[in-house]
N, C-alpha and C positions, 0 to 999 in steps of 0.2 A: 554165903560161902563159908567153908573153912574158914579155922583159924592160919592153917599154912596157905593157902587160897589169897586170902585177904592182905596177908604178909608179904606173900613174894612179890602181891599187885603194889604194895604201899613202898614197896624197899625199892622197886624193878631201877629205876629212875638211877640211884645212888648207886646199883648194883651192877648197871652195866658201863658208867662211866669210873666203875674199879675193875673193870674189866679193860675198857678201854687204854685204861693208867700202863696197868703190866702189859697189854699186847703192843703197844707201842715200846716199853722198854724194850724188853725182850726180842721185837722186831732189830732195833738199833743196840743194845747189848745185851752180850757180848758178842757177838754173831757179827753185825758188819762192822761195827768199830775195831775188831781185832783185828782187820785189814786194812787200817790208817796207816798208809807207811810213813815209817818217821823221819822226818829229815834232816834231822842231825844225827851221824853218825852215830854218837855216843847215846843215843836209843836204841841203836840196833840191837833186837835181842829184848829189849826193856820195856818197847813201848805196853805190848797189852799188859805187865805189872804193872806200869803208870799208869794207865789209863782204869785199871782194876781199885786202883788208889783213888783216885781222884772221884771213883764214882761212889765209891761208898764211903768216902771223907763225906761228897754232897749227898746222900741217900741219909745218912747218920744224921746232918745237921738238918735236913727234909724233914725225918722223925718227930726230932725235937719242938721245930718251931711251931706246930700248932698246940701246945701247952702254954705258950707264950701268947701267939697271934692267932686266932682263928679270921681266917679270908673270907671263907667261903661257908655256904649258906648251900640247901639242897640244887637249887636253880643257878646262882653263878658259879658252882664248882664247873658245869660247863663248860664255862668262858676257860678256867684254868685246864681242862680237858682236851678245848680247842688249841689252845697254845702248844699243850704239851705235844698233842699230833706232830705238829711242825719239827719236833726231832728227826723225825722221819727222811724228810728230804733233806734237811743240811747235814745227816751221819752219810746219805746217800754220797752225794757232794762230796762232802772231805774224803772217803771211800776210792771215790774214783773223780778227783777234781777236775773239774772240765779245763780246756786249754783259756791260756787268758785271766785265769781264776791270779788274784791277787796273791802275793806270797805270803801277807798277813792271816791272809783266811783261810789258807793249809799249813799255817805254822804247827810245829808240836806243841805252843802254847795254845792257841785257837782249838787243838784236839781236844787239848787237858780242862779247858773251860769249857767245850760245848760238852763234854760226859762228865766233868762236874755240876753242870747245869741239868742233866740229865738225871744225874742223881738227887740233885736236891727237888728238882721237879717232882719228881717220883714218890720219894719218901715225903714230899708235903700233899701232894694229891692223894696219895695212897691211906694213910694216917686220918687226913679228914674225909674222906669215905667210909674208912672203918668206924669213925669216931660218929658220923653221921644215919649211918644203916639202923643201929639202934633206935636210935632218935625219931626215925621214919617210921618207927613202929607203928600199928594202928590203935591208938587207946593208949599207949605206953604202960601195958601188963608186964610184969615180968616176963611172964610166958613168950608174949608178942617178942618184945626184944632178944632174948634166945633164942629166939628161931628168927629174929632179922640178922644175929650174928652169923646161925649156923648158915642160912640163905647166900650171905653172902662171902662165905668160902666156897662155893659152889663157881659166884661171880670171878672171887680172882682164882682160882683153880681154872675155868677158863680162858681168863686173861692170860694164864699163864700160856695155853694151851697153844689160842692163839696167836701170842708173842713169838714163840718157839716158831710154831709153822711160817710165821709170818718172816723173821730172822733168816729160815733156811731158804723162803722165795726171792727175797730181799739177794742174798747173797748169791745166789742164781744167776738169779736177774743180771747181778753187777759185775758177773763174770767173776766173783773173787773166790777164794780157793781154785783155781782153776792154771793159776801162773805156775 
């Protein structure tokens, strides 16, 4: 096979769990999180800057820590992949909380934690995929590695793609923009 052949088969693994990273962002922000009502008053008007804050306060510190800590490894990034899905249904949740739902876990603090948590998910999943697609090279050529970068902007340019459609089904779905 090709050298691109070869690459895209040896990266695919790493490339679509950065795919996965952004579609689940993007599904959950900014799209249904803008529709958290806030329950204290003195939100009103502020929540989606707060929640704007809060996620790229965690996405920035996300960044960071794998220069510090590397977790993940080709195979358990997964497991962090797995996790990260789960944004999905509790952005769903706080969106449109079901009755009975605890007041803790529709609190404006609980919003500001689960899309900080969302951000720091993000920017450390996203970071050790980037940092990992080279590394997946086959033979670790220059050449290989270059084109496992360029491969997988391809992946999160998807992810993005995605996220976005995924965000506007989501919001649909949950009746929001629609009040």
């Amino acid at each position: 096979p090709s050298l691109m052949g070869s690459t895209a088969l040896a990266v695919a693994d790493v490339g679509l769990a950065l795919t996965l990273v952004f579609a689940v962002c993007l599904a959950c922000f900014p799209g249904v999180s803008s529709a958290f009502p806030p329950r204290s008053a003195a939100l009103e008007g502020w929540m989606p800057a707060v929640l704007v804050l809060c996620f790229n306060a965690g996405d920035l510190l996300g960044k960071a820590l794998p220069a510090l800590c590397e977790l993940f490894d080709r195979r358990s990034l997964w497991l962090g992949v797995g996790a990260h899905a789960l944004f999905v249904p509790l952005c769903c949740v706080r969106a449109r909380p079901p009755v009975g739902m605890p007041e803790w876990a529709v609190s404006d603090l609980a919003a500001f934690m689960l899309i900080g948590a969302l951000g720091l998910s993000t920017g450390y999943l996203s970071t050790a995929a980037v940092v990992l697609l080279p590394r997946s090279a086959p033979g670790g050529a220059l050449a290989a590695r270059e084109l496992a970068g360029q491969i997988g902007v391809l992946f999160l340019v998807s992810g993005l793609c995605l996220g976005a459609l995924g965000g506007l089904v989501l919001s649909k779905a949950l009746g929001l923009g629609s009040q």
